[in-house]
TIVO-2410 file (N, C-alpha, C; in nm, 3 decimals):
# residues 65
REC num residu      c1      c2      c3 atome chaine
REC   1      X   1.129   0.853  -0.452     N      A
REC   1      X   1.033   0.761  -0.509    CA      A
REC   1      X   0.955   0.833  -0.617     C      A
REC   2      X   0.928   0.769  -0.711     N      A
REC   2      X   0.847   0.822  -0.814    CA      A
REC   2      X   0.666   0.825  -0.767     C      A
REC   3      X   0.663   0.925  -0.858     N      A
REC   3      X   0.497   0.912  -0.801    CA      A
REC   3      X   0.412   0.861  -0.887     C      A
REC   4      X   0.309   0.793  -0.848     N      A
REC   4      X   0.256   0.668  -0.916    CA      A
REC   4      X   0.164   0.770  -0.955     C      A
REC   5      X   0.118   0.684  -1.107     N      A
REC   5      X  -0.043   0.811  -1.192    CA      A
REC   5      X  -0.113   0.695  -1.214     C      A
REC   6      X  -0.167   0.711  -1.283     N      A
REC   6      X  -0.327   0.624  -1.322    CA      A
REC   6      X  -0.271   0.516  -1.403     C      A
REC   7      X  -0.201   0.541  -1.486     N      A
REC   7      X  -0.106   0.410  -1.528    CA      A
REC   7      X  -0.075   0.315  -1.473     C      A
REC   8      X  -0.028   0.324  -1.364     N      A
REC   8      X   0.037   0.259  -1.285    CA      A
REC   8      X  -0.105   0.169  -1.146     C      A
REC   9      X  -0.194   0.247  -1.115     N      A
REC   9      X  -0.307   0.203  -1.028    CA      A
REC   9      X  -0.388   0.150  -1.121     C      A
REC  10      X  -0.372   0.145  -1.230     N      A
REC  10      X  -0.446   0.076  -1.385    CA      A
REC  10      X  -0.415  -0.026  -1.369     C      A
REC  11      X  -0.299  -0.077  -1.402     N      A
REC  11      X  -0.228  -0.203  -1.402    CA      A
REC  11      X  -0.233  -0.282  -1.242     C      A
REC  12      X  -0.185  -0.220  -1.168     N      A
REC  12      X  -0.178  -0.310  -1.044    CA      A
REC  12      X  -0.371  -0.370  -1.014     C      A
REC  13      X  -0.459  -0.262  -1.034     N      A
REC  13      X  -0.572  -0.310  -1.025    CA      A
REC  13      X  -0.599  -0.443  -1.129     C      A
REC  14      X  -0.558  -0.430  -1.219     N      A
REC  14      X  -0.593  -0.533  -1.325    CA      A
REC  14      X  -0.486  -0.690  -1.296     C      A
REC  15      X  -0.430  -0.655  -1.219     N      A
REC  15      X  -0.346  -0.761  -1.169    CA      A
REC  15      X  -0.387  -0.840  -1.054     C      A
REC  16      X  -0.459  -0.728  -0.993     N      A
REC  16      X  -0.535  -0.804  -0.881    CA      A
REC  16      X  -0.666  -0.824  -0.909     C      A
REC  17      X  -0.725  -0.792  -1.032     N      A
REC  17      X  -0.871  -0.850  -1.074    CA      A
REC  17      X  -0.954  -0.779  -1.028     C      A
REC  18      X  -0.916  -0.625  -1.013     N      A
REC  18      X  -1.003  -0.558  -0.998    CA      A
REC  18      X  -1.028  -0.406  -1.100     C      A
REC  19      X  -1.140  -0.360  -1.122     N      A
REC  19      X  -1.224  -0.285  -1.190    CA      A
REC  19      X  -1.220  -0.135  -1.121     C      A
REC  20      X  -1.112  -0.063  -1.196     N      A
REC  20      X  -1.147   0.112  -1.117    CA      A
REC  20      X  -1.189   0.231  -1.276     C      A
REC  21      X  -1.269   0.282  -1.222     N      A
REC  21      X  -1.260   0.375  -1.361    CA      A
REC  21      X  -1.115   0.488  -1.340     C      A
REC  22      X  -1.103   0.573  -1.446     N      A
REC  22      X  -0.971   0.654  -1.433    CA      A
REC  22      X  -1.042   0.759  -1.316     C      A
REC  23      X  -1.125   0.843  -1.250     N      A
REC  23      X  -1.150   0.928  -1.149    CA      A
REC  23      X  -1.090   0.875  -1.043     C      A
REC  24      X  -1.155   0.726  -1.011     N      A
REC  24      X  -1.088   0.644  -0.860    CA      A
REC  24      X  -0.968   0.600  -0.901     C      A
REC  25      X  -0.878   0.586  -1.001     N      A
REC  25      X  -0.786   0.565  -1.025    CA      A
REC  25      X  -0.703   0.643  -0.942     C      A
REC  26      X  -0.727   0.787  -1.016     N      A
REC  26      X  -0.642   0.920  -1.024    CA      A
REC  26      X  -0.649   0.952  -0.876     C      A
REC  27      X  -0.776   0.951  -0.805     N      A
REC  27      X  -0.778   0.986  -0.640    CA      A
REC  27      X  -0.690   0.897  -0.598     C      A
REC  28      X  -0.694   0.725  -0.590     N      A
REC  28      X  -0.585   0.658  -0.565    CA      A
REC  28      X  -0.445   0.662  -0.546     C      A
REC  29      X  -0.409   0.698  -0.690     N      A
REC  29      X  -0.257   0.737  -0.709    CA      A
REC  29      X  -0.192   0.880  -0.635     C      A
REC  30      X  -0.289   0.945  -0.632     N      A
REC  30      X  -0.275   1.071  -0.528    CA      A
REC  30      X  -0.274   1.052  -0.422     C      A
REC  31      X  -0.359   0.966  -0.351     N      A
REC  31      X  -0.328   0.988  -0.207    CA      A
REC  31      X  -0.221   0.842  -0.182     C      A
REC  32      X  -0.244   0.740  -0.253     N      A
REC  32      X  -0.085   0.656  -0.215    CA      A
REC  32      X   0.071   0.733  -0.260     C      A
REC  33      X   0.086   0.820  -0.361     N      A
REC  33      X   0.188   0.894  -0.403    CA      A
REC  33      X   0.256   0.985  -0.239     C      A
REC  34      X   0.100   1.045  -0.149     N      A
REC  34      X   0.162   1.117  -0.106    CA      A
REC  34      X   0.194   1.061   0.013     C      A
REC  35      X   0.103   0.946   0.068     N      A
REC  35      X   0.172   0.832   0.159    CA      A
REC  35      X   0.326   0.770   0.158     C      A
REC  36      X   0.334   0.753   0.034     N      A
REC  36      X   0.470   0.735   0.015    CA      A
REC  36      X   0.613   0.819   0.013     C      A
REC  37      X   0.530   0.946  -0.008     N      A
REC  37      X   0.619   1.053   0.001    CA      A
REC  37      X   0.661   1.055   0.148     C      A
REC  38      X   0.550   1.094   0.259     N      A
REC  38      X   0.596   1.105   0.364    CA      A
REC  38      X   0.663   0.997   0.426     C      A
REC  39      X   0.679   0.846   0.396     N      A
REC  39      X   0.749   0.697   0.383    CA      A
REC  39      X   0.892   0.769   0.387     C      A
REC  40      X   0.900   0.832   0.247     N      A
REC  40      X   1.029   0.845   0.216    CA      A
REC  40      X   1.110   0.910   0.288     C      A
REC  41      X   1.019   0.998   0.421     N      A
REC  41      X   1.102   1.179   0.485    CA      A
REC  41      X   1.156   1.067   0.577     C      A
REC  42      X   1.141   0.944   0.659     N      A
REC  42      X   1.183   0.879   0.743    CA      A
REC  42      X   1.329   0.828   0.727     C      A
REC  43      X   1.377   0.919   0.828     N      A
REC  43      X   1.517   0.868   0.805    CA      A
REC  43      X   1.581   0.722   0.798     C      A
REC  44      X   1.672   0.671   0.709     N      A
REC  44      X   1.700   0.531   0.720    CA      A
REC  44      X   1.744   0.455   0.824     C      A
REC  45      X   1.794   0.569   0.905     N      A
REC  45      X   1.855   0.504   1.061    CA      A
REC  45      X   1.732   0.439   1.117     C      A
REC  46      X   1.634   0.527   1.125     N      A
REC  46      X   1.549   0.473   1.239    CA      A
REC  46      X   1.469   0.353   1.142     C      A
REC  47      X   1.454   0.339   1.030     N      A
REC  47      X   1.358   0.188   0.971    CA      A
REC  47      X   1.463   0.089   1.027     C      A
REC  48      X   1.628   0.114   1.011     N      A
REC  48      X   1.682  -0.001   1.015    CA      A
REC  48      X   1.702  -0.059   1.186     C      A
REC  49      X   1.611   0.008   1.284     N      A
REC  49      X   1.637  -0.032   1.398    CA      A
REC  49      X   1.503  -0.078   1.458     C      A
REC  50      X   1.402  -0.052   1.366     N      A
REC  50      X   1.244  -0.097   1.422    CA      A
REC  50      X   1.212  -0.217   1.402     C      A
REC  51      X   1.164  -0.296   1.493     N      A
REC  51      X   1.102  -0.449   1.456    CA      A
REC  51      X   1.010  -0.393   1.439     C      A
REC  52      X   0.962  -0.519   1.321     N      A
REC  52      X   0.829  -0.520   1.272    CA      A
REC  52      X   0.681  -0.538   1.385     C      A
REC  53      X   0.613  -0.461   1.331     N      A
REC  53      X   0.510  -0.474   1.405    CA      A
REC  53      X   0.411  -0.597   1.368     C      A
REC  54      X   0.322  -0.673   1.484     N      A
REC  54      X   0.256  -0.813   1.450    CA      A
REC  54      X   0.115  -0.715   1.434     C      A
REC  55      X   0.093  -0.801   1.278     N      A
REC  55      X  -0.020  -0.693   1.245    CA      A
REC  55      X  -0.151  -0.783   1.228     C      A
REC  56      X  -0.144  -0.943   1.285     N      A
REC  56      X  -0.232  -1.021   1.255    CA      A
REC  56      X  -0.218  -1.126   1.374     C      A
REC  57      X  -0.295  -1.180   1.372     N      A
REC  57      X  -0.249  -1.330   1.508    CA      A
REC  57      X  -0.324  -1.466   1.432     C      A
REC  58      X  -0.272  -1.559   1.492     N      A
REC  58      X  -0.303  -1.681   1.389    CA      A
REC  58      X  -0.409  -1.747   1.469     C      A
REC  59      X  -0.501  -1.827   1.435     N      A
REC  59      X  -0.607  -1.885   1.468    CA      A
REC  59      X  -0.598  -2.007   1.490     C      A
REC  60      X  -0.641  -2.101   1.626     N      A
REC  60      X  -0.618  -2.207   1.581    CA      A
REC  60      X  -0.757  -2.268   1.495     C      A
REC  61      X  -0.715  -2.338   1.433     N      A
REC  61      X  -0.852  -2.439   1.325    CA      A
REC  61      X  -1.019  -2.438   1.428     C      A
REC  62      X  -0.993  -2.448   1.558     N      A
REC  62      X  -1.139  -2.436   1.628    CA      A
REC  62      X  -1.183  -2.309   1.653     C      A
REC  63      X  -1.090  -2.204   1.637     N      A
REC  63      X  -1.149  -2.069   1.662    CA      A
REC  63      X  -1.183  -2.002   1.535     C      A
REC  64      X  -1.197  -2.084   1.420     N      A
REC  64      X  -1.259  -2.025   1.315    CA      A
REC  64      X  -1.418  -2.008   1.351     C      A
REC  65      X  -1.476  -1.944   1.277     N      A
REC  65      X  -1.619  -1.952   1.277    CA      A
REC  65      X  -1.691  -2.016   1.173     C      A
***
């Protein structure tokens, strides 16, 4: 995987309508670069045998607040 720079956390921020100067940029792209790095050491056998994990539960309409 390529590693993402300020270019790249530039644009995706501005896509999602949000405002970073280049310092929080650059910390950004550094620590998602190296998240992704360690993503990548995972062998492909084992992603292709994991179910997804439920990372949310749905509400019904009266248990909103």
């Amino acid at each position: 995987m390529t590693d993402l720079n300020r270019a790249d956390i530039m644009e995706m921020a501005r896509a999602a309508g949000l405002e970073l100067d280049e310092v929080r940029a650059d910390t950004i792209a550094s620590r998602l670069s190296g998240i992704l790095s360690e993503l990548d050491q995972i062998p492909i056998e084992n992603m292709m045998s994991a179910e997804p994990a439920q990372i949310f539960s749905v509400k019904e309409a009266s248990d909103r607040g």
